[in-house]
Residue, then its C-alpha position, 0 to 999 in steps of 0.5 A: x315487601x315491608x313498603x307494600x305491607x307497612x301501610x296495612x300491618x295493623x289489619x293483618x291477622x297472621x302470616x304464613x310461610x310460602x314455599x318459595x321462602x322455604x326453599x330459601x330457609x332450606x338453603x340458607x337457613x333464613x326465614x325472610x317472611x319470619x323477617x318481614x313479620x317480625x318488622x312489621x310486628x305481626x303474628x307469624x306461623x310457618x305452617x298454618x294458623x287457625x284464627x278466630x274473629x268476631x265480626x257482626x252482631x247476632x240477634x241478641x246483640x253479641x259479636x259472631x264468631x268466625x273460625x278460619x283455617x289458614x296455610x299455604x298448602x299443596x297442590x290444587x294449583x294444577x290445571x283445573x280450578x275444582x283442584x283448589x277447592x276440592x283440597x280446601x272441601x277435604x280441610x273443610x271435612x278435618x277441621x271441625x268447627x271452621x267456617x273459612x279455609x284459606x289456602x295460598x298456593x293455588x296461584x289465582x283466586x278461586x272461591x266457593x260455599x259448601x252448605x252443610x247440614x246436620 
């Protein structure tokens, strides 16, 4: 895993612990992706992050500003794929402010935008 990350471990902004890798510390007592982001030399979280990144330029010139939310999270891996996001709409709902969940353990790639208005 180091060889496959190594080549772009400066773009990684964070990573989170899986929960494959948590049954391991639980029964071993070792964090191998602790490991792997501590070779690396990239921020490591064994919960969640929230992250903020500037991306683009706004009308007078200034860096946008992105929030995103960060974590492995739980289920919505199940049979239908509104599960991921309706679990990534109800963090969305918590977590004032974010403009991007992102959630590692539904298993494929599923997306969506929410629209909200005041």
């Amino acid at each position: 895993m180091i060889e496959l990350l190594k080549p772009i471990a400066d773009k990684i902004l964070v990573m989170i612990a899986g929960n494959h890798p948590r049954r391991t510390y639980k029964q071993t007592g070792t964090d191998p992706e602790r490991d792997i982001a501590a070779i690396l030399g990239v921020p490591y979280e064994p919960d969640a992050a929230m992250i903020k990144i500037r991306l683009g330029l706004d009308k007078k010139n200034k860096p946008i500003p992105y929030i995103i939310y960060a974590t492995c999270g739980s289920g919505g891996g199940g049979r239908k794929v509104s599960a991921g996001l309706n679990n990534a709409e109800d963090m969305l709902y918590a977590l004032e402010g974010t403009d991007i969940i992102c959630i590692g353990h539904v298993h494929r790639l599923v997306s969506g935008k929410l629209l909200l208005f005041a």
